[in-house]
C-alpha positions as a printed NumPy array, in Angstrom:
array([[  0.   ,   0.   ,   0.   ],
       [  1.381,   3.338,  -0.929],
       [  1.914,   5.991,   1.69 ],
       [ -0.178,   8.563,  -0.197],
       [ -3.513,   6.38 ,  -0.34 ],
       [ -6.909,   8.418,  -0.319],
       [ -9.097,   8.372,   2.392],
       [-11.84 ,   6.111,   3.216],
       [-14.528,   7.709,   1.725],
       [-17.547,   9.142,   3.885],
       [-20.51 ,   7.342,   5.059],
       [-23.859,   8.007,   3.257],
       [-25.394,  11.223,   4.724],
       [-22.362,  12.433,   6.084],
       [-20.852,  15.211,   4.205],
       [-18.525,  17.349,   6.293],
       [-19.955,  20.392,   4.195],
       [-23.415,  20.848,   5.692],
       [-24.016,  22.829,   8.352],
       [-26.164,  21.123,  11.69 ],
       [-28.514,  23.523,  10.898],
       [-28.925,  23.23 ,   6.705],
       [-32.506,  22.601,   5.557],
       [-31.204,  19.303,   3.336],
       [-29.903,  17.828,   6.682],
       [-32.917,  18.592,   8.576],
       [-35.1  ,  16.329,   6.209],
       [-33.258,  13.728,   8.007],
       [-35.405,  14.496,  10.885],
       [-39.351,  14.406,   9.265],
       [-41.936,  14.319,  11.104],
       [-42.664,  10.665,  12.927],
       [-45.883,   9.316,  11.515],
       [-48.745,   7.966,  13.017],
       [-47.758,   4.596,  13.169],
       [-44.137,   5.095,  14.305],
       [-46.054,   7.565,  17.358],
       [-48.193,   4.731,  18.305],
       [-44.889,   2.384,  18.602],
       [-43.385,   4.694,  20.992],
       [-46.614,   5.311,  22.779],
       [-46.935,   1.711,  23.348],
       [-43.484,   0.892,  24.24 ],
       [-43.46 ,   4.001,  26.612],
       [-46.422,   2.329,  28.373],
       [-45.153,  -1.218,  28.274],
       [-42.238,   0.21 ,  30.355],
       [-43.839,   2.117,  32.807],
       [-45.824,  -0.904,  33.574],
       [-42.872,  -2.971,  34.009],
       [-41.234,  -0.652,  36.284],
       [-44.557,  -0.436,  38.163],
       [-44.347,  -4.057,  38.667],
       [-41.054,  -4.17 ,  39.858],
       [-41.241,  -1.535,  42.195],
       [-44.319,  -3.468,  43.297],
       [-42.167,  -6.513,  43.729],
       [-39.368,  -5.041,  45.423],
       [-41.612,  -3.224,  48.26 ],
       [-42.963,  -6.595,  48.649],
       [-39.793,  -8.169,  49.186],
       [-39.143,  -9.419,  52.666],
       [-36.145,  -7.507,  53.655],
       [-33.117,  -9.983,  54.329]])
């Protein structure tokens, strides 16, 4: 290998030209749709149900 090799190129979406705060990179970020709201909705539930239960649990707990 020579000791002038290019560089790896750049990941997909990564260009070290666009600002954090340039409209194209922003599009990155759409809106969530309704489905993808629902998921998180659910899974936010399904873990403050589990961590219900296991505070549950633990006050039950005979202390040792």
């Amino acid at each position: 290998m020579s000791e002038h090799a290019s560089p790896a190129p750049e990941p997909a979406g990564a260009s070290s030209n666009k600002k954090p705060d340039d409209p194209a990179r922003l599009e990155d970020y759409a809106h969530p749709t309704t489905h993808q709201l629902r998921i998180v909705g659910r899974r936010r539930a399904d873990a403050e149900a589990k961590l219900e239960q296991q505070q549950r649990d633990a006050r039950a707990k005979p202390p040792e």
